[in-house]
C-alpha positions in Angstrom: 52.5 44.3 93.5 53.7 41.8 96.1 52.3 42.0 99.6 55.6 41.7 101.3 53.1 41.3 104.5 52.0 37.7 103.2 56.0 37.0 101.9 56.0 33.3 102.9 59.8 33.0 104.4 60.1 29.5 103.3 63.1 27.1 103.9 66.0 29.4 102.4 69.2 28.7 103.9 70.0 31.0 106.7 72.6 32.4 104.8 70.5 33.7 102.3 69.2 36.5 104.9 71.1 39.2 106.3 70.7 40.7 109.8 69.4 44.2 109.7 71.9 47.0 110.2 71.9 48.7 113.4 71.0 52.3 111.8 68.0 50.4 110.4 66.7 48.7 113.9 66.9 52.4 115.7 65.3 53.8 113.4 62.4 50.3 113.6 62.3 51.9 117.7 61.6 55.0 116.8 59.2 54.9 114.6 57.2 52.1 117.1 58.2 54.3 119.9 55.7 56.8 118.4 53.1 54.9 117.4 52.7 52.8 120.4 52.7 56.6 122.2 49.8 57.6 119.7 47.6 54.4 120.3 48.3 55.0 124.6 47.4 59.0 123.7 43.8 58.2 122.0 43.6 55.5 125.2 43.9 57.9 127.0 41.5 60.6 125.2 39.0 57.7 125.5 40.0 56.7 129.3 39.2 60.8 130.1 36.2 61.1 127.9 34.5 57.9 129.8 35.3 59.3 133.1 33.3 62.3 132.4 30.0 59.9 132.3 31.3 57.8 134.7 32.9 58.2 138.2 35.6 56.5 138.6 37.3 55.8 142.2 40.7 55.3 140.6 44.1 57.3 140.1 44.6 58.4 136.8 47.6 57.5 136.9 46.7 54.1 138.1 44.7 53.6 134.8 47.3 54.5 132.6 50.1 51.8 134.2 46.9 49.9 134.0 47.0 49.9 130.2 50.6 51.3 129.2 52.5 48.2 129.5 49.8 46.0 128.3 49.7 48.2 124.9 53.4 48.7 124.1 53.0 44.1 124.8 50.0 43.7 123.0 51.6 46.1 119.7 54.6 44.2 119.1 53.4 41.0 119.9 50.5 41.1 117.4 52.2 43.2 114.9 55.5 40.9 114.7 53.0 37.7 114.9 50.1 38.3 112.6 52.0 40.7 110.0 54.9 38.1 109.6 57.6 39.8 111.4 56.5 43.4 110.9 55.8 45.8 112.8 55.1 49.8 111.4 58.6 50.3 112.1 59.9 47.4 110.1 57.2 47.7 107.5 59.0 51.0 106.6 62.6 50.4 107.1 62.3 46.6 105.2 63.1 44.7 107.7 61.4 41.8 110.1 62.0 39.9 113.0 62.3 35.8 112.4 63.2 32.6 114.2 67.0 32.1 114.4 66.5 29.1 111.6 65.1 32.1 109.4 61.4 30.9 109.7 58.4 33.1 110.9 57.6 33.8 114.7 55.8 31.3 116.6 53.4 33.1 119.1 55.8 32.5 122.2 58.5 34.3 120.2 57.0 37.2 119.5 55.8 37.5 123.3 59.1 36.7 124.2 60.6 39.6 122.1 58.0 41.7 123.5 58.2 40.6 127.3 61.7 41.0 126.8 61.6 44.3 126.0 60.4 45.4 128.9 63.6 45.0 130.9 65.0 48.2 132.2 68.4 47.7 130.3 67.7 46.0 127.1 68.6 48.9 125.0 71.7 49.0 126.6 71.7 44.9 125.5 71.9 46.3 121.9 74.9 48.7 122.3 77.2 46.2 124.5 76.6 42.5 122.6 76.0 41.5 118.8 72.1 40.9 119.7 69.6 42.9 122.0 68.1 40.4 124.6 64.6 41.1 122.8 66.4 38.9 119.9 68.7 36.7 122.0 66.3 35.1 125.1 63.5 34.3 122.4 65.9 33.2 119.7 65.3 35.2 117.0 67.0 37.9 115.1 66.0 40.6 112.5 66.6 40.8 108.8 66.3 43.0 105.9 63.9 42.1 103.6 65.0 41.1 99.7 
């Protein structure tokens, strides 16, 4: 069975790849939506579980900016880097994110994406334009797989 993880993306002509439908990219957020939510929950089991054997002089709420933002970053950025595009989300729906030339995420790219994501109306990006910013300010784009 081929680990479509390892898929090497090689020097196909652009045209040979197809941009992911938008049906198929929601349905990439949701599924990330709830996953990076289940890895900030256990975080969060684990922030509350230390705190009963340690005093900490420190909001709650403080701790969990403290490591929300960096987790929903960290996810994407090493998911999309280290499994070639991929995160959960795209693992299940087929799909991955590339370089514009159809070639696998540098490191910067797939912070970029992730940085980029963060801004407040970048899901609004995807509705109004052919590309969500996460896509068009690090110059890449998604695809379905073969």
């Amino acid at each position: 069975m081929e680990n479509i993880l390892d898929e090497d993306l090689g020097k196909q002509d652009l045209n040979t790849y197809y941009e992911a439908p938008s049906g198929r990219r929601f349905v990439n957020f949701i599924i990330d939506f709830i996953i990076v939510y289940i890895i900030k929950f256990i975080i969060g089991i684990l922030i509350g579980i230390a705190t009963l054997f340690v005093y900490i002089d420190v909001s709650l709420v403080f701790i969990a900016y403290l490591f929300g933002l960096p987790t929903y970053v960290l996810y994407y950025t090493l998911m999309e880097f280290f499994a070639n595009g991929k995160t959960i989300g795209k693992l299940i729906t087929r799909t991955r994110a590339v370089r514009i030339d159809g070639q696998k995420l540098t490191f910067t790219q797939a912070f970029g994406r992730s940085i980029s994501r963060l801004i407040p109306i970048d899901p609004v990006s995807a509705i109004i334009s052919d590309r969500p910013w996460h896509d068009s300010i690090p110059k890449t784009m998604v695809i379905s797989d073969k």
